[in-house]
C-alpha positions in Angstrom: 85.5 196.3 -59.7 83.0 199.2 -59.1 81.7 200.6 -62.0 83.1 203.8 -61.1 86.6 203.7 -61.1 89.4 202.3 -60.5 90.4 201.3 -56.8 92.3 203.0 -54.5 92.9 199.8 -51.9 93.7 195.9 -52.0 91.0 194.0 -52.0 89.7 192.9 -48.2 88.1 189.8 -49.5 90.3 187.0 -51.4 87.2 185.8 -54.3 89.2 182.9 -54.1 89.7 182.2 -50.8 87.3 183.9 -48.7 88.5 184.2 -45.1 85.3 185.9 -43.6 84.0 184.2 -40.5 81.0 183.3 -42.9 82.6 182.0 -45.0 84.5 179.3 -42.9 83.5 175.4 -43.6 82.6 176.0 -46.8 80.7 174.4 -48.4 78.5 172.9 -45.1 76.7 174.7 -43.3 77.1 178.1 -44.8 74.6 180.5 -46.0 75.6 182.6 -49.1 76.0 186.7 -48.4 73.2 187.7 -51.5 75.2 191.3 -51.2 78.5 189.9 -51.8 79.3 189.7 -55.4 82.5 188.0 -56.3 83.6 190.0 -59.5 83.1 192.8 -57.0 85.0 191.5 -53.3 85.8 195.5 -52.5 82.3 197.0 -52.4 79.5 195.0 -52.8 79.2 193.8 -49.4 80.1 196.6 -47.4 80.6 194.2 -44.2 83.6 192.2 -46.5 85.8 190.5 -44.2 83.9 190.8 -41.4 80.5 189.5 -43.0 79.3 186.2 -41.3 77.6 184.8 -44.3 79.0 183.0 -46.8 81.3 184.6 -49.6 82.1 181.5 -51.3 81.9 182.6 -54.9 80.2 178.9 -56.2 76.7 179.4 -54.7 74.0 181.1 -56.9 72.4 184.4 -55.8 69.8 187.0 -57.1 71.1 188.3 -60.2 68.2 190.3 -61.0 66.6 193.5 -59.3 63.3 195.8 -60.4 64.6 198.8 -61.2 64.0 200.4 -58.2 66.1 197.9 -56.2 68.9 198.4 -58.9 69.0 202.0 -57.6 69.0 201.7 -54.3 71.9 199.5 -54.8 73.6 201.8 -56.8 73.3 204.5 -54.4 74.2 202.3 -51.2 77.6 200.9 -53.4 78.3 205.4 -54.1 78.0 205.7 -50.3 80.2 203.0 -48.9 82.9 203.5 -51.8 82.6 207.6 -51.9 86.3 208.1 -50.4 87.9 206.1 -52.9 86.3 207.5 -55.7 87.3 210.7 -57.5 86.5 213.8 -55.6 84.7 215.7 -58.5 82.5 212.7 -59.2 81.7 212.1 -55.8 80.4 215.8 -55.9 78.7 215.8 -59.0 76.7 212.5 -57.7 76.1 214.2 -54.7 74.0 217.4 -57.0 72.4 214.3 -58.4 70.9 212.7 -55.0 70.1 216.4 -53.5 68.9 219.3 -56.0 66.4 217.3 -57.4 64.7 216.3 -53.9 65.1 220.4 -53.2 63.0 221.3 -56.3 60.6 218.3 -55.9 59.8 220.0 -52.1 59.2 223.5 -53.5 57.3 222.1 -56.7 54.9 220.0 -53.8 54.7 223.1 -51.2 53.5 225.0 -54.1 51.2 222.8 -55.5 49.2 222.5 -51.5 49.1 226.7 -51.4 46.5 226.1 -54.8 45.0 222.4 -54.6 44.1 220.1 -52.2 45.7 216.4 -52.6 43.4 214.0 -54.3 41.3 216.9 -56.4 40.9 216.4 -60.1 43.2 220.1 -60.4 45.9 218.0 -58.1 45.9 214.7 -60.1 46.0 217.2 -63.3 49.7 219.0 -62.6 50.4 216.2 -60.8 50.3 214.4 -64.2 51.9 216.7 -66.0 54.4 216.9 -63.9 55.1 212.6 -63.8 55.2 212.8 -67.3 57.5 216.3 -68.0 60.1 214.4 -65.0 60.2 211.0 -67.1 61.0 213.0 -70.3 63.7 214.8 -68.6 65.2 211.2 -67.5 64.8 210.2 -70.6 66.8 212.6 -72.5 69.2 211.9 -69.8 69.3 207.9 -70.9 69.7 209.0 -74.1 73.5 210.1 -73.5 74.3 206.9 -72.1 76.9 204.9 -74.0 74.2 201.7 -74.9 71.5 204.6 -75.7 70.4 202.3 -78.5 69.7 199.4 -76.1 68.1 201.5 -73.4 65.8 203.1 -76.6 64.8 199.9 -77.2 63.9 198.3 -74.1 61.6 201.5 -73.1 60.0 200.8 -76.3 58.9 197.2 -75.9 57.7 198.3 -72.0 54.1 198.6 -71.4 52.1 201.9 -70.5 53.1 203.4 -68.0 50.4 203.7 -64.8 49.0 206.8 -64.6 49.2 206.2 -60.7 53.1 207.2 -60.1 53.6 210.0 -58.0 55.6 212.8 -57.6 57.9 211.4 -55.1 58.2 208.2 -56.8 59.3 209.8 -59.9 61.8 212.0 -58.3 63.3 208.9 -56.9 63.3 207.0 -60.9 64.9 210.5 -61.8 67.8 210.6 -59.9 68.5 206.8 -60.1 68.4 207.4 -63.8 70.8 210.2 -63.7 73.1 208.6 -61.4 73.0 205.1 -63.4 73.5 207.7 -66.7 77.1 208.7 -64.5 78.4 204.9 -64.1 77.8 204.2 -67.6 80.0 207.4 -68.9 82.3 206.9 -66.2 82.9 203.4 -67.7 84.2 204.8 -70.8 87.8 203.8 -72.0 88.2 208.0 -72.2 91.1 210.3 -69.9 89.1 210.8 -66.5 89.2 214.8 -67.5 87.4 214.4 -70.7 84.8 212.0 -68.6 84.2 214.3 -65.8 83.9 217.6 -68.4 81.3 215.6 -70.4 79.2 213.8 -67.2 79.6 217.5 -65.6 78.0 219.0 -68.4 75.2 216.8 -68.8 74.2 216.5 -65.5 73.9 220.2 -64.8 72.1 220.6 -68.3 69.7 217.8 -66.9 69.4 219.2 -63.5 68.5 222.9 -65.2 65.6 221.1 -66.8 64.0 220.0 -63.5 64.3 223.3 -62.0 62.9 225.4 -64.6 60.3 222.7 -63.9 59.6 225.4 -61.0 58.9 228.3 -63.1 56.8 226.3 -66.0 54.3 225.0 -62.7 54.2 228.6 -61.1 53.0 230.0 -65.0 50.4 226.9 -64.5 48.6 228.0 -61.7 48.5 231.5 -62.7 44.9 232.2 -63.2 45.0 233.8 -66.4 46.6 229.7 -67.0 44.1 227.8 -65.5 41.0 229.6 -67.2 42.8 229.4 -71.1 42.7 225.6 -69.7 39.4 225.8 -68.6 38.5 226.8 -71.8 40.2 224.0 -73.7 38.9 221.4 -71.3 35.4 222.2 -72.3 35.6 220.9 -76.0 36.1 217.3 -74.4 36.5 214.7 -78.0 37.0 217.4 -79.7 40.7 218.6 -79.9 40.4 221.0 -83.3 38.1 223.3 -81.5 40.1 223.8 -78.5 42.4 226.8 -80.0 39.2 228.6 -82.0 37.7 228.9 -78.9 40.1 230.2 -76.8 40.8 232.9 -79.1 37.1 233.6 -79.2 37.1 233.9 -75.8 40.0 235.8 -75.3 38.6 238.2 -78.5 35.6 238.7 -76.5 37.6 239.5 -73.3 39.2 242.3 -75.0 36.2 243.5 -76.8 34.6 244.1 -73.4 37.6 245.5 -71.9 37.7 243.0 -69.4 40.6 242.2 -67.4 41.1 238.5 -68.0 38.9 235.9 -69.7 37.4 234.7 -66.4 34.5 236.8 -66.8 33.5 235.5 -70.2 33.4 232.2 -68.7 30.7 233.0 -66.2 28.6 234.6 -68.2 25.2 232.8 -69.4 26.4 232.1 -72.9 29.1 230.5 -72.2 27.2 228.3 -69.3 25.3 227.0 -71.8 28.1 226.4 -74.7 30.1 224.8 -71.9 26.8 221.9 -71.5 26.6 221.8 -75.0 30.0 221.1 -76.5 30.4 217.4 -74.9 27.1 216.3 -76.9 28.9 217.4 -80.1 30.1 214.0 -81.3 33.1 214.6 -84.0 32.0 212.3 -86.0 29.3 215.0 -86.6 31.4 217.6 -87.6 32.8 215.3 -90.8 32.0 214.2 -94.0 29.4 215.3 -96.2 26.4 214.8 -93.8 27.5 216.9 -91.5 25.0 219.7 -91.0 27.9 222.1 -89.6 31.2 221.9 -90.6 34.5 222.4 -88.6 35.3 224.9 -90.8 32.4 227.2 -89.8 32.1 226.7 -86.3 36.1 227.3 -86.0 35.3 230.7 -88.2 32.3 232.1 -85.9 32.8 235.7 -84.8 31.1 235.2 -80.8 30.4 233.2 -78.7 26.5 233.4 -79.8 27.4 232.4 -83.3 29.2 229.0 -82.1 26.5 228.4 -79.6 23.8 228.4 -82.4 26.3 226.4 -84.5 26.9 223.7 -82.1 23.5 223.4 -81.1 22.4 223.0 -84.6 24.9 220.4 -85.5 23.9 218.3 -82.1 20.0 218.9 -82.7 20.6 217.3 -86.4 22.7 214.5 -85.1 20.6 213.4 -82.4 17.4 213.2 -85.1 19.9 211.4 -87.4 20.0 209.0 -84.4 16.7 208.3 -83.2 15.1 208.1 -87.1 17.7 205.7 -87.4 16.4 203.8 -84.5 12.8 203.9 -85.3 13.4 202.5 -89.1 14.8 199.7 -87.1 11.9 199.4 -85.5 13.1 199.1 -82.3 10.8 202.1 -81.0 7.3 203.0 -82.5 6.4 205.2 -80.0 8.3 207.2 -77.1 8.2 209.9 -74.7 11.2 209.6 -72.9 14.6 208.6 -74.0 14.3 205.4 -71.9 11.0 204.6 -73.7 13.1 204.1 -76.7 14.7 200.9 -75.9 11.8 197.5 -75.3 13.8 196.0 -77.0 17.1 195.9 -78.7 19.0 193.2 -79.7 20.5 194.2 -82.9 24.3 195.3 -83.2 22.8 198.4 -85.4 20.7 199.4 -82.3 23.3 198.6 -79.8 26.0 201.5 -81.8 23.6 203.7 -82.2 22.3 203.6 -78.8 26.1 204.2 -77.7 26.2 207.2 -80.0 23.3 208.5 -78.2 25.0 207.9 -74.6 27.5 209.9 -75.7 25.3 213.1 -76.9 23.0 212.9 -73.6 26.2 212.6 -71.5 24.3 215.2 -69.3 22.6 213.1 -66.8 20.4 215.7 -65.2 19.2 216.5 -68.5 18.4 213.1 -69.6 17.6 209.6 -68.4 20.1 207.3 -69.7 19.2 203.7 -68.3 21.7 201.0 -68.1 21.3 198.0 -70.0 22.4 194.8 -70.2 24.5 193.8 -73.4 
């Protein structure tokens, strides 16, 4: 039977006594039908008594898809069984398989009117975007009947590759929803109370990946991407990222300006921005540190965390190299690639790392690259 509902129509194929011209001299000669599924003779092979491979139900066929052959199947089992199935749930699958693909067009004809494909602001929204759809799915999953089971097995999955794209994910989306519709059409429930609960949740779902719309549109705003411009440029460290963007938008306002994008080409904050990856957060802790995070997320202008910041990175890199020359590894140096002759220690090695990441700024500094 179709996991939808019940049928409509005798079966065409006997599971028992297949009659299709496939199937005929069974067992020799025969090749199995790997559509034909004999707990399902009505709509798994959509040729069924015409088919001219074998629908003998003894031989042994694929039993296991990836996911994304598990939808498709899904979907090609909807459309050859749509006019026996309930005409409400045929529509509401039908929302399923076309809003979604709507939005996805308007969210990708949006995002070419700002970005290029393939530019570090594309792969950025593109990101967010992969990673706002599957949470949307997965609130879907979790109204499935086996919710527990499905919780569990996203659990024990690996990470997920940052390489998905947007039309990949629209596809997992609505093969998710639809798969969410089987399973609650499944239920042992009155069809009315089925189709009042699957309605709901689907267009609850589907509302989430349209306002999906309105959240990008707010994202390429400009007054948007510079408040994320200014978050970007604290790098490692996260607890600075909201200090500064209230000291930028404090000095916005103090200048009358109309939106923070002038602070940010101004020369102090040029030089903040080349600063603030050398500031190592390890620095910022503990009792050696020369600045705490306390006072650099308390300064009153840009000036003030500029001084702060270089301060605390001017301290840490001396911390650094006296470190390196009690080990003895450099007596003398002019350069930052004079410093390393010789280096063999695991000591050396770390803090030579640490100092990688403070000179991060290659057309500031040498940084040679050596063997381990």
């Amino acid at each position: 039977m179709s996991s939808y509902a019940q049928k409509k129509e005798p079966f065409l194929v006997n599971p028992e006594d297949p009659r299709n011209p496939g199937s005929l001299g069974h067992p020799i000669g025969c090749k199995p039908c790997n559509k034909y599924k004999p707990e399902r003779p009505n709509d798994s092979c959509k040729h069924a008594a015409t088919c001219s491979f074998c629908h003998g139900k003894d031989h042994e066929r694929p039993k296991h898809r990836g996911q994304r052959g598990r939808h498709a199947l899904q979907r090609r089992q909807f459309l050859e069984s749509r006019d026996v199935l309930n005409d409400q749930l045929v529509l509401i699958i039908d929302r399923i398989y076309k809003e979604p693909h709507e939005i996805m067009d308007e969210i990708k004809r949006r995002l070419r009117d700002e970005y290029t494909p393939g530019t570090p602001e594309w792969d950025r929204e593109v990101a967010y975007l992969v990673g706002e759809i599957a949470n949307i799915g997965d609130k879907a999953q979790n109204q499935r009947p086996d919710n527990a089971r499905v919780r569990k097995a996203r659990a024990e999955q690996p990470p997920e590759s940052s390489q998905v794209d947007l039309e990949s994910r629209c596809k997992w989306y609505t093969g998710t929803l639809h798969l969410m519709v089987r399973k609650m059409w499944d239920e042992h429930q009155p069809e009315d109370k089925k189709l009042e609960d699957i309605n709901k949740i689907v267009t609850e779902s589907l509302g989430l990946f349209k306002a999906l719309v309105d959240t990008l549109t707010k994202r390429l705003e400009p007054s948007f991407r510079s408040e994320e411009t200014v978050k970007a440029a604290v790098v490692e460290n996260a607890w600075l990222a909201e200090p500064l963007l209230e000291l930028v938008q404090k000095e916005a306002s103090a200048a009358s300006l109309p939106s923070i994008q002038q602070v940010l080409e101004n020369e102090v904050w040029k030089e903040l921005k080349v600063c603030l990856p050398r500031l190592r957060p390890e620095a910022t802790e503990g009792e050696k540190a020369t600045v705490s995070r306390k006072s650099m997320s308390s300064a009153e202008s840009l000036e003030e965390l500029l001084r702060l910041v270089k301060d605390c990175v001017d301290h840490d890199a001396a911390g650094i190299l006296g470190q390196l020359v009690a080990l003895g590894r450099c007596e003398r140096w002019t350069s930052i690639s004079s410093f390393f002759r010789s280096w063999n220690s695991r000591e050396a090695s770390d803090l030579f790392q640490d100092l990688r990441f403070m000179c991060r700024d290659q057309t500031a500094f040498h940084i040679p690259t050596l063997a381990p």
